[in-house]
KEKE-3310 file (N, C-alpha, C; in steps of 0.2 Angstrom, whole numbers, plus 5000, padded with zeros to 4 digits):
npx = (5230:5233:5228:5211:5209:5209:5200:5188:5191:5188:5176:5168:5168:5163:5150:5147:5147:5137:5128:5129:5124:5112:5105:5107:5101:5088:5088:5089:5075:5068:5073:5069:5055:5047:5039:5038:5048:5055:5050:5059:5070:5072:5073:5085:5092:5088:5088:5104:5111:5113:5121:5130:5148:5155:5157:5151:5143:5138:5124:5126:5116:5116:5112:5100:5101:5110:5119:5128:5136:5127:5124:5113:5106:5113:5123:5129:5139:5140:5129:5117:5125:5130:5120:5111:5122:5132:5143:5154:5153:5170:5177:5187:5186:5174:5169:5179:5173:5161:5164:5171:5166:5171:5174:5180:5194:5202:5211:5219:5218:5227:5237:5231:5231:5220:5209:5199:5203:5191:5177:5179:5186:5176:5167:5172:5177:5185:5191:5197:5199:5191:5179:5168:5156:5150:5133:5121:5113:5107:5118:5113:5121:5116:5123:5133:5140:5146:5155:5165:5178:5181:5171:5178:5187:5196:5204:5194:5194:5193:5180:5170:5171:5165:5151:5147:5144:5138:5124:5122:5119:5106:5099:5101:5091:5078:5079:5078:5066:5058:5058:5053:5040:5035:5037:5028:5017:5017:5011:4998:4993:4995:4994:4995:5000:5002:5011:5005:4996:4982:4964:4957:4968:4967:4954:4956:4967:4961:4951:4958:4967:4956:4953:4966:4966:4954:4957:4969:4964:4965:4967:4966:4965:4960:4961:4954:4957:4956:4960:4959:4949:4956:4949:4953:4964:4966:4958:4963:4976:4980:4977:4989:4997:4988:4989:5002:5004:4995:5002:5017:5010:5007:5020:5024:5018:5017:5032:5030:5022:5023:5033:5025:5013:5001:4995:4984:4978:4961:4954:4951:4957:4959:4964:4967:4971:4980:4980:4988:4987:4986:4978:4967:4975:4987:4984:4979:4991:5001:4993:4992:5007:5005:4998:5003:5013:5007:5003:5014:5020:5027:5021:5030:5026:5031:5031:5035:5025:5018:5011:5000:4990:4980:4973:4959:4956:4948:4946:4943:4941:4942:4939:4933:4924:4917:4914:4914:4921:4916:4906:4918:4925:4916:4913:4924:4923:4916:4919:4930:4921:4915:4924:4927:4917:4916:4927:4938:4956:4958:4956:4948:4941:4932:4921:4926:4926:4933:4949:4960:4960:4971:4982:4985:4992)
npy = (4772:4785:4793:4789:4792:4808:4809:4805:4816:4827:4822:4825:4837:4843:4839:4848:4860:4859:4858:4869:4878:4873:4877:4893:4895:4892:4903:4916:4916:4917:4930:4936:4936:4941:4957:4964:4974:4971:4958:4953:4957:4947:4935:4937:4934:4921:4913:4917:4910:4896:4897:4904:4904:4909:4914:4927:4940:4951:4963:4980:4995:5009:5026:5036:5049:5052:5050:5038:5021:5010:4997:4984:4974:4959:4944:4939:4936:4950:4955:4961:4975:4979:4983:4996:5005:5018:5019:5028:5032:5026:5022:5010:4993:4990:5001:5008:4996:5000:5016:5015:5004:4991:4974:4966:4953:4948:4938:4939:4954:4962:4963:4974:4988:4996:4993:4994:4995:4999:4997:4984:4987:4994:4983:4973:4961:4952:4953:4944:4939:4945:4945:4955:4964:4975:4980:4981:4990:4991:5001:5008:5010:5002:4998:4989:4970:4959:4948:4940:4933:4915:4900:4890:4895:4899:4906:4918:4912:4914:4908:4909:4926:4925:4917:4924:4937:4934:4931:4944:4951:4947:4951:4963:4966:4961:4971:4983:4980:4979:4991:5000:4995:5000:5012:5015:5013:5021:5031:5030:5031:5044:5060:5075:5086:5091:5081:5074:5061:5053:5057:5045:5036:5038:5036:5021:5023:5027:5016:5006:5011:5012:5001:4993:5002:4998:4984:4985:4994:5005:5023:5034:5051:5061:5076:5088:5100:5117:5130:5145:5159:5155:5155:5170:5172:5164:5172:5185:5183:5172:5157:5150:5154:5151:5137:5135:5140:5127:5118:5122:5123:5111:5102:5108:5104:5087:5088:5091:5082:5069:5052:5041:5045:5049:5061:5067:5078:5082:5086:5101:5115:5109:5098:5081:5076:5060:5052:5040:5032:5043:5055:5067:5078:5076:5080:5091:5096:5097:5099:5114:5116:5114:5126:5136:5136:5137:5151:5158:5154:5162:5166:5173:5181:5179:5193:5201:5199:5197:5184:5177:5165:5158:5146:5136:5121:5106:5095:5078:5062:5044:5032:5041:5052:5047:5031:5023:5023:5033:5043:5048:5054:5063:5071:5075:5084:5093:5099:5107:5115:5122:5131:5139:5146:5154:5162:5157:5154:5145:5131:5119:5106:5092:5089:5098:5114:5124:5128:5131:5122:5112:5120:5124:5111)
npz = (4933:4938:4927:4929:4943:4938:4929:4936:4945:4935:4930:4943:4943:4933:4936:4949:4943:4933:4945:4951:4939:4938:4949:4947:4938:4942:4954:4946:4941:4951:4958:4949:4948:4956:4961:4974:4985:4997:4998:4991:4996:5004:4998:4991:5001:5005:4993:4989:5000:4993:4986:4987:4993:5005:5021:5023:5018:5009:5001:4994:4991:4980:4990:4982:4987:4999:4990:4996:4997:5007:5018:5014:5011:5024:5027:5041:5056:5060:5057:5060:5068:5057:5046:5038:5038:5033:5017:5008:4992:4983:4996:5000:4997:4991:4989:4980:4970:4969:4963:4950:4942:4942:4944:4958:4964:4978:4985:4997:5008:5014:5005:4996:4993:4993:5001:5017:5033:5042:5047:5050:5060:5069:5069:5077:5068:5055:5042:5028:5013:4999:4986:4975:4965:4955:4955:4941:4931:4915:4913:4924:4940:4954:4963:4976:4976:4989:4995:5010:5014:5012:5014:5028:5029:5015:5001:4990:4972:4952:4950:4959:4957:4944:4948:4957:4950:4940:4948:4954:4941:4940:4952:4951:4940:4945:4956:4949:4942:4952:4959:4948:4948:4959:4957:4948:4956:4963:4956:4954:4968:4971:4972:4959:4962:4973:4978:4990:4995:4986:4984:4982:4988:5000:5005:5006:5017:5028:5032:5034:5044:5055:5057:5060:5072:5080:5081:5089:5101:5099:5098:5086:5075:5065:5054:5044:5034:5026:5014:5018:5011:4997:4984:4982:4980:4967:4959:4960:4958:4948:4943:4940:4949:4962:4958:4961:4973:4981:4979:4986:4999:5002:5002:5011:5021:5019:5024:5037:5042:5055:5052:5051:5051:5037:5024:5013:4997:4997:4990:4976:4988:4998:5012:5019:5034:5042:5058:5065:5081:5089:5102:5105:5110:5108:5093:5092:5096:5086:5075:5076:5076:5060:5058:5061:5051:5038:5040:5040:5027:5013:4997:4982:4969:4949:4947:4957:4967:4985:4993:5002:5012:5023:5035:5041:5053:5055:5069:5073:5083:5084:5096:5102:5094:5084:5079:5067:5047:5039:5049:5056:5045:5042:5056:5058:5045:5046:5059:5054:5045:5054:5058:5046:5046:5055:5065:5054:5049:5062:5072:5077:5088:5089:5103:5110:5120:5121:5119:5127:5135:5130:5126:5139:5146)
capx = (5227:5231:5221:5207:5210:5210:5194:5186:5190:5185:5168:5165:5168:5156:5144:5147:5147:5129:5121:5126:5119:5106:5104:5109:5094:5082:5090:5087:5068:5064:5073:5065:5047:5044:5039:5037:5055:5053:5050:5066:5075:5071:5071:5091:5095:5087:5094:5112:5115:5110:5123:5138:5153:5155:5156:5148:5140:5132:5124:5125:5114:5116:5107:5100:5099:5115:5126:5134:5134:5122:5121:5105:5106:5117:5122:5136:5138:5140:5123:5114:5131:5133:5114:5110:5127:5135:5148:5156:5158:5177:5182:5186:5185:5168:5167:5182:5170:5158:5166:5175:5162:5174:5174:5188:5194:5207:5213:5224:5217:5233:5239:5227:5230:5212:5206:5199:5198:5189:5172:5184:5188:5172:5162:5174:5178:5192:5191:5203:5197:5185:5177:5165:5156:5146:5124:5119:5107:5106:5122:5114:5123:5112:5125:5138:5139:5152:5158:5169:5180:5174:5173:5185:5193:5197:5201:5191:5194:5190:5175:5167:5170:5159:5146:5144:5144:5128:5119:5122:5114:5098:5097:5100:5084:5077:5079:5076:5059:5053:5057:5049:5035:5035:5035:5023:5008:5018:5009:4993:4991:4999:4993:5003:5000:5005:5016:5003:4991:4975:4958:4954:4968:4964:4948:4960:4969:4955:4948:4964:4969:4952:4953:4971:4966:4951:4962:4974:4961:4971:4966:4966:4964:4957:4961:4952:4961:4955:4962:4956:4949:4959:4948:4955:4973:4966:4955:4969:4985:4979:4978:4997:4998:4984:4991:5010:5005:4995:5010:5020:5010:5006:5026:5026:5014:5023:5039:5030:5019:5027:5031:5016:5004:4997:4993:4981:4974:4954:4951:4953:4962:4954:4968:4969:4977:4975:4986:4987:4989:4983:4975:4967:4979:4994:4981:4979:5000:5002:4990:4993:5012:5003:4992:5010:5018:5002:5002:5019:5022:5023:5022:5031:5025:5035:5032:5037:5019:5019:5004:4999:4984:4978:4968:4955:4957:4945:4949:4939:4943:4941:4933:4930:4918:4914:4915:4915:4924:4909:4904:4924:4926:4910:4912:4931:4924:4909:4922:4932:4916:4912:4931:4926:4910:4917:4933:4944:4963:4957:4956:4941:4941:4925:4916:4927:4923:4937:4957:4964:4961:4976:4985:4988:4997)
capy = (4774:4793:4793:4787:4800:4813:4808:4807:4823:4830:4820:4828:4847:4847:4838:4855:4867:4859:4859:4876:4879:4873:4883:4899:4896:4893:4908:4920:4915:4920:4933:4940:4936:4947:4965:4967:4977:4968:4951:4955:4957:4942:4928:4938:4931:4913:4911:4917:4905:4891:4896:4908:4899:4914:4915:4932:4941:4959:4967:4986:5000:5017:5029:5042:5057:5054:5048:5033:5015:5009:4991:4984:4965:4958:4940:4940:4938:4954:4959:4968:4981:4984:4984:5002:5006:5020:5018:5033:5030:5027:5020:5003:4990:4991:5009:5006:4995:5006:5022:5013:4998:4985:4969:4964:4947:4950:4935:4943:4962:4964:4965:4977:4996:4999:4989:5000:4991:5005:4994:4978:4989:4996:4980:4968:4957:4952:4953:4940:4940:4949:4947:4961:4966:4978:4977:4988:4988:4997:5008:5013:5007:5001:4996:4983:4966:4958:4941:4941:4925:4908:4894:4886:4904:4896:4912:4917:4911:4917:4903:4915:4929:4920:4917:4932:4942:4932:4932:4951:4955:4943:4954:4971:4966:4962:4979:4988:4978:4983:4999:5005:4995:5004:5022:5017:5011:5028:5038:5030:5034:5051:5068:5076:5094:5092:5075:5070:5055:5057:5056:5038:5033:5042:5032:5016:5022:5027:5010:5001:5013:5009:4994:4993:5004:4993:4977:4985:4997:5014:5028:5041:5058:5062:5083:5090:5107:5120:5134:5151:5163:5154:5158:5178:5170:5163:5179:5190:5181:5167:5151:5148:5155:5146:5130:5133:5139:5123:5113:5122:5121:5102:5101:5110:5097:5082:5086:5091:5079:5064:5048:5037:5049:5050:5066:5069:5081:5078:5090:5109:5118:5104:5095:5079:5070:5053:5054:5035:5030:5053:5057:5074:5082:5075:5079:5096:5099:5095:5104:5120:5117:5116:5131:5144:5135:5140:5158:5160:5155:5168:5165:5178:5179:5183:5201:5203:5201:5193:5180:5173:5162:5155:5137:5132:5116:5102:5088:5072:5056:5039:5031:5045:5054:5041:5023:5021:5029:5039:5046:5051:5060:5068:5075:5081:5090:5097:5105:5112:5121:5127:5137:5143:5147:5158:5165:5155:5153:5141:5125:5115:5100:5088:5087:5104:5120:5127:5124:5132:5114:5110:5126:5126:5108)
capz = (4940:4939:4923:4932:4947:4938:4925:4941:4948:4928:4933:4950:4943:4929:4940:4954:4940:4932:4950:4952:4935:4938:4954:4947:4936:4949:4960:4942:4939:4958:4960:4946:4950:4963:4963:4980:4985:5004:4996:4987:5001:5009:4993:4991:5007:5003:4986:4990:5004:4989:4981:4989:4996:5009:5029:5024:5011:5007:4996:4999:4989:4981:4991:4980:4993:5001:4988:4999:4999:5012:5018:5013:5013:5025:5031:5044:5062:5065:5053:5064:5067:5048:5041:5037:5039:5026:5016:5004:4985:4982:5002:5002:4989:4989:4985:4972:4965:4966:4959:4944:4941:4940:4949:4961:4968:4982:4991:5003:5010:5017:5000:4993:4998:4992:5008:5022:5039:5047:5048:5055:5069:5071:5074:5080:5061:5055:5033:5026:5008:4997:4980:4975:4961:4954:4954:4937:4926:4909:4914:4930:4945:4959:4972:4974:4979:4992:4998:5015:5017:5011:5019:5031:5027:5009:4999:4984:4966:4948:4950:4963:4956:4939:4952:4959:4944:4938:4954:4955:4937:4943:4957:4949:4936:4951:4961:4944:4940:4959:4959:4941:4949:4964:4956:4945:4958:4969:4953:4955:4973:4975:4969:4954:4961:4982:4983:4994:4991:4983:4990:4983:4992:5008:5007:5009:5020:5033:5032:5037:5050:5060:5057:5067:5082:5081:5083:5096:5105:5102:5095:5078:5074:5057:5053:5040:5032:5021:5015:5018:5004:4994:4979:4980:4975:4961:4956:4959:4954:4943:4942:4940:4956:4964:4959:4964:4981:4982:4977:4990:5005:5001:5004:5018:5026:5017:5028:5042:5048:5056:5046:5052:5048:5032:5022:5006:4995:5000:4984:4978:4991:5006:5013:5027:5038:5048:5064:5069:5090:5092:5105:5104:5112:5101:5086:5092:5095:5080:5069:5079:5071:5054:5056:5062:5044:5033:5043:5038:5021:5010:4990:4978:4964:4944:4947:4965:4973:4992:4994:5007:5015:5034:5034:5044:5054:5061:5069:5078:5086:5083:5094:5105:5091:5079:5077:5057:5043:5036:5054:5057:5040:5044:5062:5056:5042:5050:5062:5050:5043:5059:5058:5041:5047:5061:5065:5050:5053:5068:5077:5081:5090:5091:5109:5115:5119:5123:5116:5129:5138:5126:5127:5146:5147)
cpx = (5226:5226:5213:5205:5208:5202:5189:5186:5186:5175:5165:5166:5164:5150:5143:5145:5140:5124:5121:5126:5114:5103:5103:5102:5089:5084:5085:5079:5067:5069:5070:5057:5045:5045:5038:5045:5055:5054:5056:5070:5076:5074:5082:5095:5095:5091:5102:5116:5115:5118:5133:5141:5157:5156:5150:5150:5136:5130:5122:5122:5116:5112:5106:5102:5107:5122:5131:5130:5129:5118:5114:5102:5113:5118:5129:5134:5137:5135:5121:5118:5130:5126:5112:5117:5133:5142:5150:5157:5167:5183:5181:5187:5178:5169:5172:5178:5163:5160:5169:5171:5165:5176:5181:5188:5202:5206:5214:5222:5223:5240:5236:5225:5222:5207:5206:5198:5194:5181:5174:5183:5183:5166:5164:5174:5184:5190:5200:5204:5191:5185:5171:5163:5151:5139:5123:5115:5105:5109:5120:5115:5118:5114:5131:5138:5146:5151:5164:5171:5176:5176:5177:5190:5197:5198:5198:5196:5191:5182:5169:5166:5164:5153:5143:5141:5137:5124:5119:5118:5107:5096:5098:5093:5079:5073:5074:5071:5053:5051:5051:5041:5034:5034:5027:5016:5010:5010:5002:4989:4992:4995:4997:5004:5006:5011:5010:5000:4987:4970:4954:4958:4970:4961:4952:4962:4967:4954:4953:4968:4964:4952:4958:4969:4959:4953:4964:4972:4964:4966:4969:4965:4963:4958:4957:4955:4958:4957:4958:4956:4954:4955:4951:4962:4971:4964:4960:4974:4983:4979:4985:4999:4995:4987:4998:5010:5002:5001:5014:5019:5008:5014:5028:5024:5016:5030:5035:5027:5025:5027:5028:5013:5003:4994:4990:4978:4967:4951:4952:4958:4960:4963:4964:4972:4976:4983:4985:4989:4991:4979:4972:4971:4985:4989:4983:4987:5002:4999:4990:5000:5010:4999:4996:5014:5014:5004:5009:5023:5020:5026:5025:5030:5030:5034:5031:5031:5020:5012:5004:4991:4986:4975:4965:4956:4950:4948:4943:4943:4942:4944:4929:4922:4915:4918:4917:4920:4920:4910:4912:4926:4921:4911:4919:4930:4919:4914:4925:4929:4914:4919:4928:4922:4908:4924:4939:4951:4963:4958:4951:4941:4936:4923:4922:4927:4928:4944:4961:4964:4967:4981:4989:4993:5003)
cpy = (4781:4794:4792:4793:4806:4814:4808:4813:4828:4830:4823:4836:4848:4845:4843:4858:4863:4861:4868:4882:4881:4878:4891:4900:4898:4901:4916:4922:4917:4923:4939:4941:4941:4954:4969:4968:4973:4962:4950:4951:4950:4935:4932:4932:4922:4910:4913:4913:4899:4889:4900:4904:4904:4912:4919:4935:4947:4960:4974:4991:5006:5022:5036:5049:5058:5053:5043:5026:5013:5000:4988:4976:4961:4949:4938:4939:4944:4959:4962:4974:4983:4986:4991:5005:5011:5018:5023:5030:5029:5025:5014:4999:4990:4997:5009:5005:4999:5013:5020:5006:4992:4980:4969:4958:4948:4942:4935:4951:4966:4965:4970:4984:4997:4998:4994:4996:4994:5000:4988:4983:4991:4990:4975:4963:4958:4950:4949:4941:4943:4947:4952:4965:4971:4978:4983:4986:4993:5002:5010:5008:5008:5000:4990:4976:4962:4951:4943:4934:4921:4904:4891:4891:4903:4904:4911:4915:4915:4914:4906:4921:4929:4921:4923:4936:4939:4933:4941:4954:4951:4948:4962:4970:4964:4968:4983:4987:4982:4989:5003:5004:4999:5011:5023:5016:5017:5033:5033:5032:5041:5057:5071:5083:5095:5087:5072:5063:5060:5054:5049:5034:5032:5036:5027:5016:5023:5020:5008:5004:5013:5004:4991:4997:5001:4987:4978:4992:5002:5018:5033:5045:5058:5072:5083:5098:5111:5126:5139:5156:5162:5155:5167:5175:5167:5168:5184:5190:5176:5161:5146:5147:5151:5139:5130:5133:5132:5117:5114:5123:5115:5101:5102:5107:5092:5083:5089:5085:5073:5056:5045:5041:5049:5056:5066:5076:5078:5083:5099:5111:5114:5099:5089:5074:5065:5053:5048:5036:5039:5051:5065:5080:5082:5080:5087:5103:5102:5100:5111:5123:5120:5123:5137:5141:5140:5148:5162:5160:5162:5168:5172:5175:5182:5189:5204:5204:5195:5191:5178:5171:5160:5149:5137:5124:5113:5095:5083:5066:5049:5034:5035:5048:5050:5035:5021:5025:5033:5044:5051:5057:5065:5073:5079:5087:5093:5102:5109:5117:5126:5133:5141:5147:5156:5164:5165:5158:5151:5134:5123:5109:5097:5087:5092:5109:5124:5126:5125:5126:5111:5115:5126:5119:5107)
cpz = (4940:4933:4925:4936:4943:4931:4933:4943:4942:4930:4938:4948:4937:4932:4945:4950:4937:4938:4953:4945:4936:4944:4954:4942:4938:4952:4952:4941:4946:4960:4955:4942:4952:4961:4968:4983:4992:5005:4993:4989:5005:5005:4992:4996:5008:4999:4986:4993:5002:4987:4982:4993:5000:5016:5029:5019:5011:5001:4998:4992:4986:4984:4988:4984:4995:4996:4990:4995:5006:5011:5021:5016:5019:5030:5033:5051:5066:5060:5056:5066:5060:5046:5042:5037:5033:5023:5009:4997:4987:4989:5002:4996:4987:4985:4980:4969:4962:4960:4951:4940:4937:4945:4951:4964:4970:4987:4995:5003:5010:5012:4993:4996:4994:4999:5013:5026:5044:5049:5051:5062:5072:5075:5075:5073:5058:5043:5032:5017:5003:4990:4981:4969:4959:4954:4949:4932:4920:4910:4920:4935:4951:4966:4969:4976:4984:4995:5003:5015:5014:5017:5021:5029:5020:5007:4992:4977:4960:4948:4954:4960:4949:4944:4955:4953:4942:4944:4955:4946:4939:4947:4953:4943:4941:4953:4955:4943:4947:4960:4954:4943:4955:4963:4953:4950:4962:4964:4954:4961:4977:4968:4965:4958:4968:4983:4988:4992:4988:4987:4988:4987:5000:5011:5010:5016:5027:5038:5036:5042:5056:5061:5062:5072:5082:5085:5089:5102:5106:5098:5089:5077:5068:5056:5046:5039:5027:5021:5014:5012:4998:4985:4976:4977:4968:4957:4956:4957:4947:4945:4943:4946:4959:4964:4963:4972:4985:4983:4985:4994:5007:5003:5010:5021:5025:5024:5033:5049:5049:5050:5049:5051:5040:5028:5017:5006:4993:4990:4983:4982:4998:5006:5021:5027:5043:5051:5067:5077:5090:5094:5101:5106:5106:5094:5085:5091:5088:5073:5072:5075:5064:5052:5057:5054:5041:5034:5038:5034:5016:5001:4986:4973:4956:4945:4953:4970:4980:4992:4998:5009:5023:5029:5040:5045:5058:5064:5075:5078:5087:5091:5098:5100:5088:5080:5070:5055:5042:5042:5056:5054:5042:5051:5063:5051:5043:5056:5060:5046:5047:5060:5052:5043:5051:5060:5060:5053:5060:5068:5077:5082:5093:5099:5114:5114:5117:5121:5118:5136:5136:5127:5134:5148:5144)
residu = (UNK:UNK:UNK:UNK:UNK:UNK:UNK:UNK:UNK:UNK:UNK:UNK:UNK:UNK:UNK:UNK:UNK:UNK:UNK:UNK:UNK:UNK:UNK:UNK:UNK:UNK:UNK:UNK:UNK:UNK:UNK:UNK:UNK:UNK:UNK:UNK:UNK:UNK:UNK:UNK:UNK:UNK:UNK:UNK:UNK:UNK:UNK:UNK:UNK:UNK:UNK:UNK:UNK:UNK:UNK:UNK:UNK:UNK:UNK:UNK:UNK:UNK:UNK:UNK:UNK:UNK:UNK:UNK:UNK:UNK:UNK:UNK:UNK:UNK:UNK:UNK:UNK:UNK:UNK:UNK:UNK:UNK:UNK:UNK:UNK:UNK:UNK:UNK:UNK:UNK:UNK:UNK:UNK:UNK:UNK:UNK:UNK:UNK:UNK:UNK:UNK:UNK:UNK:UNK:UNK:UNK:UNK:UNK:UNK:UNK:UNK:UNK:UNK:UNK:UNK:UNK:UNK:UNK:UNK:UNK:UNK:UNK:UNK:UNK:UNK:UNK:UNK:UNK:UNK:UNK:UNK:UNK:UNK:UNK:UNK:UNK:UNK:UNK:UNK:UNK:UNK:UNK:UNK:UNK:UNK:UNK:UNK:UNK:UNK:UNK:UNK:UNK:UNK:UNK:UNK:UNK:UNK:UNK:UNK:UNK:UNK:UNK:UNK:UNK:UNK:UNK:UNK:UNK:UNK:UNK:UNK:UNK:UNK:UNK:UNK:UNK:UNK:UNK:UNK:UNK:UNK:UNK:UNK:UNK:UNK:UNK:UNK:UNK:UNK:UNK:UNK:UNK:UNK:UNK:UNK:UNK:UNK:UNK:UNK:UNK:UNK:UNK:UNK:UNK:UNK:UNK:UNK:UNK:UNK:UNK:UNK:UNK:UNK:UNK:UNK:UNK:UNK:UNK:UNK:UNK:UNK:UNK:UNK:UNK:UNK:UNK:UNK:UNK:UNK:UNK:UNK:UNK:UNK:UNK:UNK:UNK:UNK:UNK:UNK:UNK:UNK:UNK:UNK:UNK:UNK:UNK:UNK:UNK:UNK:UNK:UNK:UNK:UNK:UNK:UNK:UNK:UNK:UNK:UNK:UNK:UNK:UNK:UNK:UNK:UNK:UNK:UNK:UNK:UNK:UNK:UNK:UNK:UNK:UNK:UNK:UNK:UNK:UNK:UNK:UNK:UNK:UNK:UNK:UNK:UNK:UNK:UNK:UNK:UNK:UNK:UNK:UNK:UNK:UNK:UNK:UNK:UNK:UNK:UNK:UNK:UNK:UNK:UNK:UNK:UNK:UNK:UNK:UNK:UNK:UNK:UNK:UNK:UNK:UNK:UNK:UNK:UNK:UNK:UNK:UNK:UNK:UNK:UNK:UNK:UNK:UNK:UNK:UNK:UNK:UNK:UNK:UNK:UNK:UNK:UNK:UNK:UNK:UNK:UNK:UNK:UNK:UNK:UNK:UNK:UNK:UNK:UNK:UNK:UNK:UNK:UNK:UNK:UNK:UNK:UNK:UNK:UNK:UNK:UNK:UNK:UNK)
# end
């Protein structure tokens, strides 16, 4: 009879460990379909709850810029608290595992001085047990992954710890696939010289911002930018010059304008910008900023010469000026001819005379 029992229970653990096989299969092949980083995120969250025997489950990211962890994926009650949430290389068992990229399974916290409870206390959670292992991909670490408590507060096992480990390299070929693809369609839409876009896929982006203040009856600003006499920086310093200063006043419009907007290089020294839900006023706030940056860059060159440029600005309004795309680029860059034209190192805003209509509020 225990013989029996206990062939039975033999029968009931290869028949779990095939279905989560077979699971872990499936979970593999669709998590390493997708090249969309967003779709990623979402099929993580599907396929993990297939397959983790968790309460609660992270996966947290390296973020380049700051150097921390930073929780990316997150399913817990108290998700919304944690999600974006940093966390230091080397605090916690997570950042242990991060720092040393070595998987850990802690039954008990309470018996692991590596255990931080500073996030417990912060958003009301109580961590009983933790596995947690590394997300990496051809030596470069992407992040970590974490399990909090199993079910029925069960603590983890080596059998978990297994399981994660696999669903954590799926997911790092994954991330790694997304990304590569991600920088790569970045270089087909971006400018090598500015950062910014390029002018094909300006065009794009025109279209599909009338198209929204179409739908939701708002308004958009389109500028047009050119730099002044920028031919004499070329004829007098070179071409090296020429290009670096483009470089680095393409930069300086990258961080300034806000994130929903939109900036390219239109061609040569021509720059624009698409200012979604801008009025004229906003458009004009705005590119008045851009016009005291340009004023007051000032380029040194290898043998200590000072350069400097002004730009000429147009701007129109969709759907105040124009109703199409054609008619918008047109009427924005017909006012910025009319700065060149004139005064340059200006302003001109389609259907007014004056800018001190702007100025005064």
């Amino acid at each position: 009879m225990t013989q029996l029992h206990d062939d039975n229970e033999l029968l009931e653990m290869l028949h779990r460990r095939n279905k989560e096989l077979e699971t872990l299969v499936q979970i593999g092949k669709t998590l390493t379909s997708t090249l969309d980083i967003d779709e990623l995120s979402n099929l993580i969250i599907e396929k993990g709850n297939l397959l983790l025997n968790s309460s609660s489950w992270s996966l947290l990211l390296l973020d380049e810029e700051s150097g921390d962890l930073v929780f990316d994926v997150v399913v817990s009650e108290v998700a919304d608290d944690i999600r974006g949430m940093h966390l230091p290389v080397g605090k916690g068992i997570a950042g242990w595992v991060a720092q040393n990229r070595q998987a850990v399974l802690c039954p008990d916290v309470t018996r692991d001085e590596r255990f931080c409870s500073e996030i417990d206390n912060r958003v009301g959670f109580n961590t009983h047990s933790v596995v947690c292992v590394p997300v990496q991909f051809q030596d470069e670490l992407l992040g970590v992954m974490q399990l909090i408590n199993g079910l029925d507060d069960e603590p983890f096992d080596a059998n978990d710890l297994t399981l994660l480990s696999a669903i954590a390299d799926y997911i790092a070929i994954g991330i790694s696939n997304a990304r590569n693809f991600s920088r790569v369609k970045e270089l087909v839409i971006t400018d090598d010289l500015t950062g910014l876009y390029n002018a094909r896929h300006f065009n794009d982006l025109i279209e599909i911002e009338i198209r929204r203040a179409q739908r939701f009856d708002d308004k958009l600003s389109l500028v047009f930018v050119d730099l002044d006499y920028f031919k004499h920086v070329n004829d007098q310093h070179g071409h090296l010059v020429g290009s670096r200063m483009l470089a680095e006043i393409g930069k300086l419009f990258k961080n300034r304008i806000r994130s929903v907007d939109y900036g390219a290089r239109y061609g040569g020294d021509e720059f624009v910008f698409i200012l979604p839900q801008t009025d004229k006023q906003g458009a004009y706030d705005l590119v008045s900023n851009l016009r005291d940056l340009v004023r007051s860059y000032v380029l040194t060159t290898e043998d200590g010469k000072r350069v400097n440029v002004t730009a000429s600005f147009g701007i129109a309004c969709y759907p105040d000026d124009a109703d199409d795309k054609l008619s918008l680029i047109r009427v924005a860059d017909n006012m910025m001819y009319k700065v060149k034209e004139t005064s340059r190192d200006g302003i001109k805003v389609a259907g007014v005379e004056d800018n001190s209509v702007f100025e005064c509020k």
